[in-house]
C-alpha distance (Angstrom), angle and dihedral (degrees) to the residues before:
residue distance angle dihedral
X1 . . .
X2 3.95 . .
X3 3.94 110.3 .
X4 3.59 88.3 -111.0
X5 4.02 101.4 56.0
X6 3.50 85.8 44.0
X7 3.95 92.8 53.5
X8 3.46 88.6 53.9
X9 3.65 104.7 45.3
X10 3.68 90.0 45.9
X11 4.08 84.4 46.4
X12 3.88 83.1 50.6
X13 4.38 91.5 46.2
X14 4.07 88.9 54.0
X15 3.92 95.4 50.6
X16 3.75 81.3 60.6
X17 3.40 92.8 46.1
X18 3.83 106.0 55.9
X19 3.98 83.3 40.2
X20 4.21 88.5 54.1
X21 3.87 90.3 46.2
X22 4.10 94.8 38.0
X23 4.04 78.9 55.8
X24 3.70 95.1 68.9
X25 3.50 129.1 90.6
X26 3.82 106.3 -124.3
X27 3.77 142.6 -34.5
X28 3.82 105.2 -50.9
X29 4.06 91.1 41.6
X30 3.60 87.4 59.7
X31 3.91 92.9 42.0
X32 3.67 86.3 62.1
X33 3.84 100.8 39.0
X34 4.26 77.8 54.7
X35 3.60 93.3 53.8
X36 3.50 96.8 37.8
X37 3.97 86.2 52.2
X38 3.78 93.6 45.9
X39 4.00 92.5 54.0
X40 3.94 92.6 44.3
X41 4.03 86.1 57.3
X42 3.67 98.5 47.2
X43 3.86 92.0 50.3
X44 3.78 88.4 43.9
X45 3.78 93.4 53.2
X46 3.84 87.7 44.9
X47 3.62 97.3 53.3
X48 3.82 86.2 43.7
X49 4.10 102.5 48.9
X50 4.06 88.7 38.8
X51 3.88 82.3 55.5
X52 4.06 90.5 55.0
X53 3.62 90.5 51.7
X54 3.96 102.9 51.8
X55 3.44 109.4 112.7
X56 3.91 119.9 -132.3
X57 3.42 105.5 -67.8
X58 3.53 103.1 13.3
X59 3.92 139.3 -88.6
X60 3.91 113.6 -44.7
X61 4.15 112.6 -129.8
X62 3.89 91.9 -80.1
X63 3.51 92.7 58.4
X64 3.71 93.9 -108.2
């Protein structure tokens, strides 16, 4: 991704963000929806980078 598309889309992810934590009710609502958030993106970016590291045709049994 070219700085500039990812500017944008990451421009585009924080609109959605202030609009997901504007949503909630008060303090500890938003606390959660943060935390909540936070975990989502670490597990996405896991499932992602352990997808850029499979080799062609997969692990073998050993994890190799």
């Amino acid at each position: 991704m070219h700085d500039g598309e990812e500017h944008i889309t990451i421009g585009a992810l924080m609109e959605d963000v202030y609009a997901l934590f504007r949503s909630r009710d008060d303090y500890e609502d938003v606390s959660e929806a943060e935390h909540d958030l936070v975990a989502r993106i670490q597990y996405a970016s896991a499932v992602v980078q352990a997808e850029k590291v499979t080799p062609p045709g997969s692990w073998d049994p050993y994890g190799r």
